[in-house]
N, C-alpha and C positions, 0 to 999 in steps of 0.2 A: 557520571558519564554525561549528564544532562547539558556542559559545556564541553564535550568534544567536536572534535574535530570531525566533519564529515566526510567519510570514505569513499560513498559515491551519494549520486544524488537522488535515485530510487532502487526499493528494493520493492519487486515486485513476486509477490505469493500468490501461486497459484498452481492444482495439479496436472492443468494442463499444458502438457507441453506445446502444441500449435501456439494458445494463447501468448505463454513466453516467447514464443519465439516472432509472433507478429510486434508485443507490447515494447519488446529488445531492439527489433530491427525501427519502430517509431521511435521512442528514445533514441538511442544514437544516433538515426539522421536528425534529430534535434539536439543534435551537438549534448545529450544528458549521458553521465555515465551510469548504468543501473547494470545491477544484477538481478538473477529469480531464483527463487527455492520452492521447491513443489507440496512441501506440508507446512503445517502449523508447529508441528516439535522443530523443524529444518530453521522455519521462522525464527521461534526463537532463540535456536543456539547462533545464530546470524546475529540477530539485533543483541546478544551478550557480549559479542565480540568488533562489532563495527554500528557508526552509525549512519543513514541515510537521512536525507532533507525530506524524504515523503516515502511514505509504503499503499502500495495499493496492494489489497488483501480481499482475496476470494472468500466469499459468504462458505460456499459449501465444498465443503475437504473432506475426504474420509481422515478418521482419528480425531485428531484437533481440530475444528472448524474454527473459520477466522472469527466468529464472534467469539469461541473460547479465547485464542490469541489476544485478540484485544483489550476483552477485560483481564488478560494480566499483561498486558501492555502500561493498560490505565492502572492497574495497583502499582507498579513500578516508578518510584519517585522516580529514578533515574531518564524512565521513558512516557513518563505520563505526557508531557507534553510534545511528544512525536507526532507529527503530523500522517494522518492514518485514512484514507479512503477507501471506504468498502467498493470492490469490483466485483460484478457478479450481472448472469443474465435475471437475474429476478426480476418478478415485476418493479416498475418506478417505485411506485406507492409501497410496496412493499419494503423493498430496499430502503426507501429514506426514513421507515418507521425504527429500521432496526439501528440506523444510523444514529436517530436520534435517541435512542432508548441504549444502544452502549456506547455512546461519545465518538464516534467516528465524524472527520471535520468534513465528510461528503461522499458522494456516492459515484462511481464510474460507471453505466450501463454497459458489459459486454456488447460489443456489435453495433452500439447507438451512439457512437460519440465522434464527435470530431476531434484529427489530431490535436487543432488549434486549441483546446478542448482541454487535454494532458498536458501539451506543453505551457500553458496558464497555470494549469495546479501545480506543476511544478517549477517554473518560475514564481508562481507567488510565495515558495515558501524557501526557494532558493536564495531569493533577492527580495526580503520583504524590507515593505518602503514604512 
């Protein structure tokens, strides 16, 4: 799968529905096409069957949390190299430790970020130069 074809351009995990539906309505008026699934099992029977150019994945989920997610994201020859940003209200500091400790390519602050912000991380992995 590691050379498919991309289905939309973000897939966004998170149990919140508000959050999905603010993250859905920024995407699309940036012309991106994403979808959202609200666990970490949702997650991955999603990423088995389609791929996205970039997933923003919430730290803290009941059941599967996205750090479980991820490391079997990163075991997965097929998906190890998906481009993966932990979103979550955590602290900064905190967030980018976990980032760095299970391979996540960066971090999204809920509520702190500009759109300009998103539409860059996914353009950089949309259109990479």
């Amino acid at each position: 799968m590691g050379s498919a074809v991309r289905d939309v351009d973000v897939l966004l995990v998170d149990d919140d529905m508000e959050t999905c539906r603010l993250m859905l309505r920024i995407l699309n008026a940036s012309k991106f096409t994403a979808d959202c699934v609200h666990s970490g099992i949702e997650a991955l029977s999603w990423l088995g069957e389609k791929r996205p150019a970039v997933v923003f994945l919430d730290v803290s989920m009941p059941g599967l949390s996205g750090l479980e997610v991820l490391r079997l994201i990163r075991a997965d020859p097929d998906k190890q190299n998906l481009a993966v940003f932990f979103h979550s209200a955590l602290d900064a500091y905190e967030l980018n430790a976990m980032a760095a400790q299970y391979g996540a390519d960066g971090t999204l602050l809920k509520g702190r970020y500009e759109i300009s912000q998103i539409v860059g991380i996914v353009n950089r992995f949309i259109n990479p130069s």
